[in-house]
C-alpha positions as CSV (number, residue, x, y, z in Angstrom):
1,X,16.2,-83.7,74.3
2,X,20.0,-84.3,75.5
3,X,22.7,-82.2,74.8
4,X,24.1,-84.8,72.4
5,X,20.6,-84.4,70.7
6,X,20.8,-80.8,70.3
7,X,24.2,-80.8,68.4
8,X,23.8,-83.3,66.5
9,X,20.8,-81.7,65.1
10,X,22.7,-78.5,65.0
11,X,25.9,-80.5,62.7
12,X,23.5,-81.2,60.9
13,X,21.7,-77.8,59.8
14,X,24.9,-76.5,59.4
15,X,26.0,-79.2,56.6
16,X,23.0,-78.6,54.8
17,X,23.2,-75.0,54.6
18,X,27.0,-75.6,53.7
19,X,26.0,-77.9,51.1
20,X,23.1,-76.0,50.2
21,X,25.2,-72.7,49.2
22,X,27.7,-74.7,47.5
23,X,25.6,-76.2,45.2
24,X,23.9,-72.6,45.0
25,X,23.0,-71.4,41.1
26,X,25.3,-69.3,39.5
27,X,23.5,-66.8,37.6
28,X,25.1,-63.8,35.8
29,X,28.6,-62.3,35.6
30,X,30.1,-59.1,37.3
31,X,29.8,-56.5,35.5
32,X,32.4,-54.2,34.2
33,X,32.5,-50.1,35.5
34,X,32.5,-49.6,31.5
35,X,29.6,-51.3,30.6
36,X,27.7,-49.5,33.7
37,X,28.7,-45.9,32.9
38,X,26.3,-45.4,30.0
39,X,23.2,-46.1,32.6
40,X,24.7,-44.6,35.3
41,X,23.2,-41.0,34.3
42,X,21.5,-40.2,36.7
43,X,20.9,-36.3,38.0
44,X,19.7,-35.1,41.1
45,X,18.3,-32.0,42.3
46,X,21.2,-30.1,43.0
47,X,22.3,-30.7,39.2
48,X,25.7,-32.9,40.3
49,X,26.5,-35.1,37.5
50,X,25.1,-32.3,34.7
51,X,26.8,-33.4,31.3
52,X,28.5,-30.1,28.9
53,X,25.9,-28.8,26.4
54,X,23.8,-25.9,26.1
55,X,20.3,-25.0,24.5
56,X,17.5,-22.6,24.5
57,X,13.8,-22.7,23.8
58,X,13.9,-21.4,20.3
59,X,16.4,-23.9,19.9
60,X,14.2,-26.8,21.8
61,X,10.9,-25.6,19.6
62,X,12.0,-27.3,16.5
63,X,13.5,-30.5,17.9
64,X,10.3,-30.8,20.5
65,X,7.6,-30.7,17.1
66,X,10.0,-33.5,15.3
67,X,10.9,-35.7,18.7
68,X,8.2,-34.7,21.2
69,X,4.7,-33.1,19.8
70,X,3.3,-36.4,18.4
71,X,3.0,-37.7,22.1
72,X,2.6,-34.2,24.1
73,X,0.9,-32.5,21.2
74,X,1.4,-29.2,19.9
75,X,3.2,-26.8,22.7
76,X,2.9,-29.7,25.0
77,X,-1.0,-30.0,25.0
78,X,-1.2,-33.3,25.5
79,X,-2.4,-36.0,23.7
80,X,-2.1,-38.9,23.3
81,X,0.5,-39.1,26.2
82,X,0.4,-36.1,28.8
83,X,0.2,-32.9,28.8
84,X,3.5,-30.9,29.9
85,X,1.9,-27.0,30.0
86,X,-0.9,-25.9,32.1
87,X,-2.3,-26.4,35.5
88,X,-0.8,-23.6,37.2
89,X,-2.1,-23.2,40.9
90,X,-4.4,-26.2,40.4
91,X,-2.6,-27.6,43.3
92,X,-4.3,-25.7,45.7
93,X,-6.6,-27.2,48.3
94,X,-10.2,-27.6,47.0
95,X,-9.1,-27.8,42.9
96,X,-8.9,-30.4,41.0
97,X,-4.8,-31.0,40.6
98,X,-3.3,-30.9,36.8
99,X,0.2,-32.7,37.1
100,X,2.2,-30.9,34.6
101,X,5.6,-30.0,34.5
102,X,4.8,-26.0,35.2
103,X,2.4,-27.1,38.1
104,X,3.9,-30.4,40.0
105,X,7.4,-30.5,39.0
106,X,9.9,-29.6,41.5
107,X,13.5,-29.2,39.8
108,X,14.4,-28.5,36.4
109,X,17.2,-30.8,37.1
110,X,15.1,-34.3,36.8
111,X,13.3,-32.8,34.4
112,X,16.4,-32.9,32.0
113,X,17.4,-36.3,33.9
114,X,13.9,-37.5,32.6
115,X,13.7,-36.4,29.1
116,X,17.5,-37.7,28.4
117,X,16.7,-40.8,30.2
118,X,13.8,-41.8,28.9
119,X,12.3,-39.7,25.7
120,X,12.0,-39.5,23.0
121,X,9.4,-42.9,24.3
122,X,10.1,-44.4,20.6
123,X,14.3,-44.0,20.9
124,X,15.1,-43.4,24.6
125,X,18.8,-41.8,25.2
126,X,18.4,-40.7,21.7
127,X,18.6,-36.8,22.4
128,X,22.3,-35.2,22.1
129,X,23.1,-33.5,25.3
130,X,22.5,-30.2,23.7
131,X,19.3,-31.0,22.6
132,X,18.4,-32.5,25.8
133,X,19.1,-29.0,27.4
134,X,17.1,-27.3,24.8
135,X,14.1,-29.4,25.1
136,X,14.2,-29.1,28.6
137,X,14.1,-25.5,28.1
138,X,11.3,-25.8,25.6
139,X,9.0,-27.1,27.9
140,X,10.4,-24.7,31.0
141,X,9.5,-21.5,28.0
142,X,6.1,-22.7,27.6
143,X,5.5,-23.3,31.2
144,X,6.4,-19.4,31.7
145,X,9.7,-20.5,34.1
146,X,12.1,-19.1,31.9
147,X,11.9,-16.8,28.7
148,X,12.6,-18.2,25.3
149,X,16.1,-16.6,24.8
150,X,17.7,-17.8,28.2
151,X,20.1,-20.4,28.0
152,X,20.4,-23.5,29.7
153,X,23.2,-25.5,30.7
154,X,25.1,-27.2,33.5
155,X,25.6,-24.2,35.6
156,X,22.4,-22.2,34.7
157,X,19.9,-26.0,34.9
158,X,20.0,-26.3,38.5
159,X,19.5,-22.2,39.3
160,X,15.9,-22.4,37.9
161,X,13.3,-22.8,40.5
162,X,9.8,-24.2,40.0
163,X,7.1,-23.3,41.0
164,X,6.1,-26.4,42.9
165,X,9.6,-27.1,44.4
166,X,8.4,-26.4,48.2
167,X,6.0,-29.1,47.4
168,X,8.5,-31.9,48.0
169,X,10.7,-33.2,50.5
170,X,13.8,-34.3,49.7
171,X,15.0,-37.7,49.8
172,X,18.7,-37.6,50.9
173,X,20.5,-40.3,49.1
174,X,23.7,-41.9,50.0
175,X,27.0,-40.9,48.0
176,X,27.6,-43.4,45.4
């Protein structure tokens, strides 16, 4: 093929792929920083982003048996949805693993990113702050992390260490 060949052909991919993304869909509008704050919630395991609030277990019992218990059952049992107590040291080589928030979980950080994020499953982002903290401590009480009377709260969240936490390696994520 001659050189005359070669960019001719080449003219001509380049005016198609001009043309191409001109005529290109439109889809969607920007979005404003406003409408993206509500969903932009998200805590890691060093707690950053922690909203104010407070709560303790006895605080966290009642609202888990009127939001929680009719998925996790009674003390978080499970059933019908899992079961948040129990399987301590069932990770060990050789037994059976039983996920649970006592035995796998590694921060109490994404636990409280997870339960305000996403419970209760019915009403998501339903929980106030301060009952986020005390369910959050609920389940942390009943998993024997932290006695019933402790408090939890922005400063005191990401100071709790689970059991599981040397488990997992963390993911280093960019700065936002």
């Amino acid at each position: 093929m001659s050189m005359l060949k070669h960019l001719a052909a080449g003219a001509a991919v380049i005016a198609l792929t001009a043309t191409a993304s001109a005529q290109a869909p439109k889809f969607g509008q920007p979005i404003a920083p406003a409408d993206v704050a509500p969903w932009d919630i998200s805590i890691g395991p060093d707690g950053a982003g922690l909203p104010p609030g407070r709560g303790t277990a006895a605080q966290g019992e009642a609202i888990y048996a009127a939001k929680c218990q009719a998925c996790h059952g009674e003390k978080g049992a499970g059933r019908p949805n899992d079961a948040l107590v129990g399987g301590k040291g069932s990770l060990e080589a050789g037994k059976a693993p039983v996920k649970t928030v006592g035995s796998y979980w590694p921060y109490a950080t994404t636990l409280f990113d997870y339960i305000r994020r996403a419970m209760p499953f019915t009403e998501s982002k339903a929980l106030t702050n301060d009952e986020v903290y005390a369910v959050s401590a609920y389940v942390l009480s009943l998993n024997e992390i932290i006695g019933k009377d402790e408090v939890l709260d922005a400063q005191s969240l990401p100071k709790v260490r689970m059991p599981n936490r040397e488990g997992f390696i963390p993911f280093p994520r960019s700065p936002k």
